[in-house]
C-alpha positions in Angstrom: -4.4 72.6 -83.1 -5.8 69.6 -81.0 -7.6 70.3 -77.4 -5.6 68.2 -74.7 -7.5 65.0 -73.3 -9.3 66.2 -69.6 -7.2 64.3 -67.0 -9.0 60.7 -65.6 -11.1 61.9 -62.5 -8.6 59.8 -59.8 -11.4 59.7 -57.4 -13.3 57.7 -60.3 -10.3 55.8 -61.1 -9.7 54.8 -57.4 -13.2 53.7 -57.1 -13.4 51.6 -60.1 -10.0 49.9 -58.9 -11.4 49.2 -55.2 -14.9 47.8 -56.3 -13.5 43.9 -56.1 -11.3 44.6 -52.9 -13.7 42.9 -50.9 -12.2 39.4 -52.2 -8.5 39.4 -52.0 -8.4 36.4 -54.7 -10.9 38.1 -57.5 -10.0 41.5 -56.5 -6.0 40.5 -57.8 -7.2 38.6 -60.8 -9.3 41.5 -62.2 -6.5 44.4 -61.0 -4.1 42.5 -63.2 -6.0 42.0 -65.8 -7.3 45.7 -66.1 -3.9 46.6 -65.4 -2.3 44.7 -68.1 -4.7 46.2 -70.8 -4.5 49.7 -69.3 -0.5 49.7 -68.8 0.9 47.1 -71.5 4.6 46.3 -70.7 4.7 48.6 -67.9 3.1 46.0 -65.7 4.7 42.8 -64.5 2.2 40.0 -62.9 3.7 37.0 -61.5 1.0 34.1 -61.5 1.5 30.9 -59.6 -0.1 27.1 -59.4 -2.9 27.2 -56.5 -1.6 23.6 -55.2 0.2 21.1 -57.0 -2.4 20.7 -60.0 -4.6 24.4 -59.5 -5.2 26.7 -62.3 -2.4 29.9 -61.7 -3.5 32.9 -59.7 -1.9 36.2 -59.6 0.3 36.2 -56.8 1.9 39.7 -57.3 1.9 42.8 -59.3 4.3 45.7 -60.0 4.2 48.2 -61.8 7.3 51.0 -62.8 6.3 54.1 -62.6 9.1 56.4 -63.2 11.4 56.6 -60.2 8.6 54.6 -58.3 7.8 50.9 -58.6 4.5 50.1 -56.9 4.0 46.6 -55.7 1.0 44.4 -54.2 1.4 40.7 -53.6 -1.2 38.4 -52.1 0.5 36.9 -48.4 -2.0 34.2 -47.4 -5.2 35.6 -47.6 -3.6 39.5 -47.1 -2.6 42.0 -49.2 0.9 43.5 -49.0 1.6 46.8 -50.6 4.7 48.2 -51.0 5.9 51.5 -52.9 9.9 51.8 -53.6 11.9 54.5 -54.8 14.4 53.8 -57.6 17.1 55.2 -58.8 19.7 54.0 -61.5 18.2 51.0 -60.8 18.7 50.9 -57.0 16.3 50.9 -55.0 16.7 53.9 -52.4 13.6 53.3 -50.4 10.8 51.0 -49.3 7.7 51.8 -47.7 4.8 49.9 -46.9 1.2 51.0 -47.7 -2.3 50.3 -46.7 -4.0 48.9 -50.0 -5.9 52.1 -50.4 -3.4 53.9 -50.2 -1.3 51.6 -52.5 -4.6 52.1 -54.9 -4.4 55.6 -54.5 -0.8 56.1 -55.4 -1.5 53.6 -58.9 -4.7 56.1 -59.9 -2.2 59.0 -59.8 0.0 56.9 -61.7 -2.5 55.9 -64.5 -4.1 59.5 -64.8 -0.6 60.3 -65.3 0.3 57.8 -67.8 -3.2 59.0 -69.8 -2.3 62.4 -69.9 0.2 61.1 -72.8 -0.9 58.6 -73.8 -4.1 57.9 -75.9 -3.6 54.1 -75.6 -4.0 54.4 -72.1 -7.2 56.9 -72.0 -8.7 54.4 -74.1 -8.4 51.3 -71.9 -9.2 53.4 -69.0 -12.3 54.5 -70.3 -12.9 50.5 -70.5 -11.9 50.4 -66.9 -14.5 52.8 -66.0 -16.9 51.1 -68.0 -17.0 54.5 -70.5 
């Protein structure tokens, strides 16, 4: 009989997801891209042109999360974080979060995603650099 996987530490997981927050625009780019290897298919990130000829920056993510659906977008230079309830594919309710608390919802949400699934311990343990 196989021992279970210890659940991600979310404290660690929180920490390694906040460590670019300081720059909206890099903080986004490397979120999406750690999220799209840690959550493949189960993230959606919209990237648009910077200007009429700029490379294309991540301009939202959003990830589904059972009945949840976390979403960040980037509004100006700001942050907007939202967490929705769904339900048969309605949404029920909308709240609005403060990033870190956006960030702290999505480390729940990845411990419990790695708690099944070996594809996701794995890419978190590149997140945290293990």
């Amino acid at each position: 009989m196989s021992v279970p996987e210890p659940a991600p530490d979310l404290d660690l997981i929180a920490a390694s997801l906040r460590a670019d927050a300081g720059d909206t625009h890099t903080f986004l780019e490397t979120l999406a891209v750690k999220l799209e290897d840690a959550l493949p298919g189960g993230v959606s990130v919209t990237r648009r042109r910077s200007g009429l000829r700029g490379p294309k920056v991540v301009a939202a993510i959003a990830i589904d999360a059972g009945a949840d659906r976390l979403e960040l977008e980037r509004d100006g230079m700001a942050l907007a974080a939202r967490r929705s309830r769904r339900s048969g594919g309605i949404t029920l309710r909308t709240e609005t979060l403060a990033v870190d608390a956006w960030l702290g919802a999505l480390a729940e949400v990845l411990a419990a995603q790695a708690r099944s699934s070996q594809r996701t311990r794995d890419a978190l343990a590149r997140v945290l650099g293990g």
